[in-house]
N, C-alpha and C positions, 0 to 999 in steps of 0.2 A: 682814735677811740672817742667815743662821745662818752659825754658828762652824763653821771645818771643822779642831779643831785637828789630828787625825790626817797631814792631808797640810800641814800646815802644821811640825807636830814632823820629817816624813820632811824637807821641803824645806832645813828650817833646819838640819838632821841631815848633810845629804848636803854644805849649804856650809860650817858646821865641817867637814868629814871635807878639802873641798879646799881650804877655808884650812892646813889643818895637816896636810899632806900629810906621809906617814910615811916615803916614800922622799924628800923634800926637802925637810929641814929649813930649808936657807937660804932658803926663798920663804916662811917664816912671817915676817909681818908685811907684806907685800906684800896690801895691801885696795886694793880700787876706790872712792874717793872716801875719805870724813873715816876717818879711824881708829877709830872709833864704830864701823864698822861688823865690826873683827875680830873674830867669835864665842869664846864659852870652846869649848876644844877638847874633844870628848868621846871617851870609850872606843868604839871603830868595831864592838865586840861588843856591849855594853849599850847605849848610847845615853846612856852618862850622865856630866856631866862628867870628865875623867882627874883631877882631885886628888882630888877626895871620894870617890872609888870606891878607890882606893889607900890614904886614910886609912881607909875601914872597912874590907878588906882587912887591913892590919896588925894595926888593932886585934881582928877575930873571930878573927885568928892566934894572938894573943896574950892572950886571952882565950876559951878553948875551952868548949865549953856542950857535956854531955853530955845527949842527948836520948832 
């Protein structure tokens, strides 16, 4: 059986986005079954976790590259 990671990155993408819902904060942490199962929350723009997108943000702020 072939890998389909594509719709498997959208699926797993769309359940962080409603685990860590942006208008209701207080329902973070609220998972269905073991707590294993609560995703790292990602940027609903990029797709890519919210802390390491922030720390490299900061840091190309603060580190400017004339090109």
């Amino acid at each position: 059986m072939r890998k389909d990671v594509y719709h498997t990155f959208y699926g797993l993408s769309g359940l962080s986005l409603a685990q860590h819902r942006l208008d209701r904060r207080d329902l973070v942490g609220e998972v269905l079954g073991a707590k294993e199962n609560l995703l790292e929350e990602l940027n609903p723009v990029h797709g890519v976790p919210r802390v390491p997108l922030e720390r490299a943000k900061r840091y190309y702020l603060a580190n400017k590259v004339d090109l």
